[in-house]
C-alpha positions, -999 to 999 in steps of 0.1 A, spaced: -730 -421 -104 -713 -435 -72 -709 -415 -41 -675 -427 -15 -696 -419 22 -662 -404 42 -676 -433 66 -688 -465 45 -665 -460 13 -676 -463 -24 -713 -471 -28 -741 -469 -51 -764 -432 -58 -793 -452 -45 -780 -455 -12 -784 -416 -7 -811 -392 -5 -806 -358 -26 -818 -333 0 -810 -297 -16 -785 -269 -20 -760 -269 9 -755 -228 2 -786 -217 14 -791 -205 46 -823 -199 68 -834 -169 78 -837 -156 114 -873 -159 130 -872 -119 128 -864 -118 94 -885 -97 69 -918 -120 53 -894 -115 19 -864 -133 34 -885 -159 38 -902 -161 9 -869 -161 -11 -857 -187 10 -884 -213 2 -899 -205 -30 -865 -190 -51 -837 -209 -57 -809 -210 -86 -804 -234 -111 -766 -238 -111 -745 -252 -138 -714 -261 -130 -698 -267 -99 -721 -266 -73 -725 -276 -32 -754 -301 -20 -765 -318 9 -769 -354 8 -783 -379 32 -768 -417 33 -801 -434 47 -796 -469 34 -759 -470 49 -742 -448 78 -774 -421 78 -750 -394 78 -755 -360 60 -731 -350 35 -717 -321 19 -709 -330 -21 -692 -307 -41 -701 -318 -79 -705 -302 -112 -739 -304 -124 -736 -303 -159 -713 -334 -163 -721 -353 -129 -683 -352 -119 -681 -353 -84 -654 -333 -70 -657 -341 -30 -677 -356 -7 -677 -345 32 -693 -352 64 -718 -322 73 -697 -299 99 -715 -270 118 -709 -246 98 -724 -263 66 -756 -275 83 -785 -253 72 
């Protein structure tokens, strides 16, 4: 699987760093001790087209935002992280 960084181009999966599910979203500090449980312990298992965070730490060392399916591999898009993705 290749990756195209927005900022370096095409290039190899073992320049990047798989760092989780770009949908989830932490929890205020005054959140409920549930909230917070669910939000590191329980997580889906998607199959199909799914959002995750990436990070390009042999290259530019920015965060991305790929949009693939996880069942074939297919990657669909791949974005600099913006405010309103960052976790």
């Amino acid at each position: 699987m290749r990756l195209t960084c927005p900022h370096c181009g095409p290039r190899g999966l073992e320049e990047f760093s798989y760092r989780g599910d770009a949908t989830v979203r932490r929890p205020s500090l005054e959140a409920p001790e549930e909230d917070w449980i669910a939000y590191v312990y329980l997580r889906d298992n998607p199959c199909g087209a799914h959002k995750e965070l990436w990070y390009h730490g042999s290259g530019c060392r920015a965060w991305l935002v790929v949009e693939r399916n996880t069942l074939t591999h297919a990657v669909h898009s791949v974005n600099a992280v913006s405010v309103e993705d960052a976790p």
